[in-house]
C-alpha positions in Angstrom: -9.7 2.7 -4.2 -7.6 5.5 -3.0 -7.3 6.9 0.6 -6.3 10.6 -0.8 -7.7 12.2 -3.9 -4.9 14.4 -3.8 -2.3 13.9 -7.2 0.5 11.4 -6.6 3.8 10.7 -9.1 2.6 8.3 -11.7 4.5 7.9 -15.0 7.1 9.9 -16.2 6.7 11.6 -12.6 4.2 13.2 -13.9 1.1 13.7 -11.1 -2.2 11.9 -11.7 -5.5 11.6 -9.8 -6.5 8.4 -11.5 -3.6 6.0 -10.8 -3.9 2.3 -12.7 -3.1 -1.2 -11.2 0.1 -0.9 -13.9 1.3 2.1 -12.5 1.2 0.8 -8.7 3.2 -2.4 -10.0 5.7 -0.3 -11.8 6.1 1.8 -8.3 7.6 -1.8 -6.6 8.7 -3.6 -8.9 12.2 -3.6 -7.6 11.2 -4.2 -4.4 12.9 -7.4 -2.6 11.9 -8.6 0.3 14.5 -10.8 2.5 13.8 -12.8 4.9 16.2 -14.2 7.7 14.6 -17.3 10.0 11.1 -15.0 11.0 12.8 -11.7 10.3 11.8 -9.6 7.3 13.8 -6.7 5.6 13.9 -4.6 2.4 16.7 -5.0 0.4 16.8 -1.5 0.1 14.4 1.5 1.5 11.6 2.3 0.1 11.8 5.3 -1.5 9.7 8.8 -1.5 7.5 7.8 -5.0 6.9 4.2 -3.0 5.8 5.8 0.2 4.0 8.3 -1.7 1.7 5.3 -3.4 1.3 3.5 -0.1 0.2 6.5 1.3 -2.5 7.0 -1.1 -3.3 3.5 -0.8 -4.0 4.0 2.6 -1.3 1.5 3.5 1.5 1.4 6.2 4.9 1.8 5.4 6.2 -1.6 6.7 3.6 -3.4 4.6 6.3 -5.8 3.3 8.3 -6.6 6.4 4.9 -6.8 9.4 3.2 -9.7 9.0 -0.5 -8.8 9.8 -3.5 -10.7 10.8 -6.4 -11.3 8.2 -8.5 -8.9 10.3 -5.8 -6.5 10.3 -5.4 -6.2 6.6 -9.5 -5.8 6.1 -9.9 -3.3 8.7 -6.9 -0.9 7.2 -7.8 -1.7 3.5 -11.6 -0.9 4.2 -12.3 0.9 7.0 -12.1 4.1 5.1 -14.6 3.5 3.0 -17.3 1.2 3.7 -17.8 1.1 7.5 -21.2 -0.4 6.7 -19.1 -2.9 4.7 -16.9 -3.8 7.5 -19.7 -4.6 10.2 -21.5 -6.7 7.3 -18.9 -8.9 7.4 -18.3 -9.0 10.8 -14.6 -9.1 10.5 
């Protein structure tokens, strides 16, 4: 599910419209996470490709360094697309 339908760099930097779960891995692969006592940081910053696919995702920037709430996560991930979904579960 993808929160733009507008074409994002995929391989080769190449656009696409019809990303895979491969592609989105590749994107962050290199990504490190470090974490000092409760405080998270990226080893390095993300960069415009990565921002890009979290973008499209629907997804906020500091993903990897703001610990969320379950609720949190559910209501960003779905809301966009299945409102119905959302009050279903009663999240």
């Amino acid at each position: 599910m993808m929160a733009s339908n507008s074409p994002f760099t995929a391989w080769d930097d190449k656009p696409t419209t019809s990303p895979t779960a491969l592609m989105a891995t590749s994107k962050f692969k290199n990504t490190t996470v470090v974490r000092i006592g409760s405080l998270r940081r990226l080893n390095r910053p993300l960069n415009p490709v990565q921002l890009e696919w979290l973008q499209a995702l629907g997804l906020q920037s500091d993903i990897f360094t703001v610990l969320r709430g379950v609720r949190s996560c559910i209501m960003t991930f779905l809301e966009p697309y299945k409102p119905s979904l959302i009050a279903a579960l009663d999240v």
